[in-house]
C-alpha positions in Angstrom: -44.4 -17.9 19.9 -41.5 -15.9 18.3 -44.2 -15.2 15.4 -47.2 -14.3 17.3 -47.7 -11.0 18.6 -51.0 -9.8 20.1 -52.2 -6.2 19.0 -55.3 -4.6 21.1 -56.8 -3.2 18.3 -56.4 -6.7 16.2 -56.3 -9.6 18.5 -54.4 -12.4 18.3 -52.5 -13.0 14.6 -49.8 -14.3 13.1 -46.1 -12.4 12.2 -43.8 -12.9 10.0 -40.6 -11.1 9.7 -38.5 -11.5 6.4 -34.7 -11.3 6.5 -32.9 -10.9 3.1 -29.5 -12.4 3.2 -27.7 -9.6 4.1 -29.0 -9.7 7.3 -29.1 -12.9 7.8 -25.0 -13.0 7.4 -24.6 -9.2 8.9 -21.7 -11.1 11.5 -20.0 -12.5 8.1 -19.6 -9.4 6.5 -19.0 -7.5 9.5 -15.9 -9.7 9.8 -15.2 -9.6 6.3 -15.3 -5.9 6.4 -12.8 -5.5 9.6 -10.4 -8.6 7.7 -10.4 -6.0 4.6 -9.5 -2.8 7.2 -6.5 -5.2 8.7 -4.9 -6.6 5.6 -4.9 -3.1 4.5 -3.0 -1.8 7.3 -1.1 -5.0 7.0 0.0 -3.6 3.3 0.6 0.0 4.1 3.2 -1.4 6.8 4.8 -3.6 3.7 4.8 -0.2 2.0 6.2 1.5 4.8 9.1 -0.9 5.6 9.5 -1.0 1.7 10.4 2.5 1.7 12.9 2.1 4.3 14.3 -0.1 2.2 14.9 2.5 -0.5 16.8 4.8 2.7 19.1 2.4 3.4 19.9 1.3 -0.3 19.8 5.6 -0.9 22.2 6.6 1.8 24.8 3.4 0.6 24.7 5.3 -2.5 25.2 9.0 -1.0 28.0 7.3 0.9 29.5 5.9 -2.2 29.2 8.8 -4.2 30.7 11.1 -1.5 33.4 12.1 -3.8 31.3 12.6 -7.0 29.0 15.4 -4.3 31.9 17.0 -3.5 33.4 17.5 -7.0 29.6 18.3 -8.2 29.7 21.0 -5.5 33.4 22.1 -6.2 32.4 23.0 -9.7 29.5 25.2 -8.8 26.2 22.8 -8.1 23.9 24.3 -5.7 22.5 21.9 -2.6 19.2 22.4 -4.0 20.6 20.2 -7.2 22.1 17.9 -5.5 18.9 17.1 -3.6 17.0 17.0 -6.9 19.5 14.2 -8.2 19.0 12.0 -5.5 15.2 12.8 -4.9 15.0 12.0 -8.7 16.9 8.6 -8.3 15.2 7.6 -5.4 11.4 8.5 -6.8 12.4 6.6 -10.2 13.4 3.3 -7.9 9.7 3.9 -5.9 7.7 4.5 -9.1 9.7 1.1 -11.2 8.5 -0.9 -7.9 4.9 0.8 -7.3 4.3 0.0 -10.9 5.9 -3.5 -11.0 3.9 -4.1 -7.2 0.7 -3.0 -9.0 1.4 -5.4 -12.0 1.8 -8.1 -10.1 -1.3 -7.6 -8.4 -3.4 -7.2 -11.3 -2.0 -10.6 -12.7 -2.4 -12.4 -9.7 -5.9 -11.3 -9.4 -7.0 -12.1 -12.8 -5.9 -15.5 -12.7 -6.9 -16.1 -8.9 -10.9 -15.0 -11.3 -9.9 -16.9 -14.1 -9.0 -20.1 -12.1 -11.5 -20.0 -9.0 -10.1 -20.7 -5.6 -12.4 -22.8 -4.3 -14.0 -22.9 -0.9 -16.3 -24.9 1.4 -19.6 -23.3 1.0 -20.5 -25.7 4.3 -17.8 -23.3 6.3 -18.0 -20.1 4.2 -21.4 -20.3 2.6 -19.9 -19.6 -0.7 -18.3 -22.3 -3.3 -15.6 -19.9 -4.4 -13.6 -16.9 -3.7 -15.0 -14.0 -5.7 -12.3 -11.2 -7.1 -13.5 -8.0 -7.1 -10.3 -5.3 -8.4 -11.5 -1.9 -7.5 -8.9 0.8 -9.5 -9.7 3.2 -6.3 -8.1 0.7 -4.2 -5.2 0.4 -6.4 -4.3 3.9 -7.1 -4.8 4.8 -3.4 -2.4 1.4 -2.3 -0.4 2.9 -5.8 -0.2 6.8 -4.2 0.2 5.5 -0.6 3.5 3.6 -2.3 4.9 7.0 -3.8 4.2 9.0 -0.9 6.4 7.0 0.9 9.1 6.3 -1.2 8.9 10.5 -2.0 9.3 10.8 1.8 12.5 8.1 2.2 13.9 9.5 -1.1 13.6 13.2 -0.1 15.3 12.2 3.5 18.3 10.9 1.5 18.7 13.8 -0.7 18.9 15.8 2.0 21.4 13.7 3.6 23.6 14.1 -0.2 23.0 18.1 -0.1 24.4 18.3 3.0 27.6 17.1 2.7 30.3 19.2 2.7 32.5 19.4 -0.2 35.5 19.3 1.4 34.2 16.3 3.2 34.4 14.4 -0.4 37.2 15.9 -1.8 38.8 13.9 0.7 38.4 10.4 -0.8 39.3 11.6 -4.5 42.7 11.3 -4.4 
């Protein structure tokens, strides 16, 4: 009954409707679609907490170099090169881990195609896992990475260019 319609100006005849396989599994990648959105957001907050990461390990090293500021600033260094130091030092860390992060992914996605990762195609509808690396999506988790890490590094420079020189010159003796 689902395939018979009645038209007045035709009578009585019989329908078919064709649905290509995209259709037929529009729930599947619906869900596959939102799962991709999620485990994105899922990575940015890596990234995120990653970069806060590189504060804390950036304002150890202002506080340890308290004394090397203050002489810097004693001998004429201007806070605006003081920042740059430590917004250098801090944006070589970020751009040594974006790069080894995006390394690692590239590897582990080339094998995970070289090897297959199998999967029930009586659950999933496909036998295995197909790898598709899209360099958009890496240079935009790749930028996302250094934004952040520009962001945490130029909070800690700030921190180093405004310390006070006679602050520092306290701890040299």
């Amino acid at each position: 009954s689902i395939l018979r319609f009645q038209d007045p100006e035709m009578g009585h005849r019989e329908s078919f409707k064709l649905i290509d396989w995209e259709e037929m599994n529009r729930h599947l990648f619906t869900t596959l679609m939102l799962q991709k959105v999620v485990l994105s957001i899922f990575f940015l907050i890596i990234i995120l907490v990653a970069s806060f990461n590189i504060v804390g390990s950036q304002v150890l090293i202002v506080h340890e170099k308290i004394a090397a500021i203050a002489i810097l600033r004693s001998m004429g260094a201007t806070r605006r090169v003081i920042r740059r130091v430590f917004l250098l030092q801090g944006m070589v860390i970020g751009v040594i881990g974006t790069a080894l992060g995006l390394l690692l992914g590239v590897v582990v996605c080339t094998q995970l195609d070289a090897l297959g990762f199998h999967l029930d195609p009586q659950i999933y509808l496909i036998s295995e896992l197909p790898v598709v690396m899209n360099p958009w999506e890496f240079a935009l988790t790749g930028a996302a990475a250094l934004f952040f890490c520009f962001l945490a590094s130029r909070y800690s420079a700030n921190r180093a260019a405004l310390r006070s020189p006679v602050e520092g010159l306290r701890y040299v003796a």
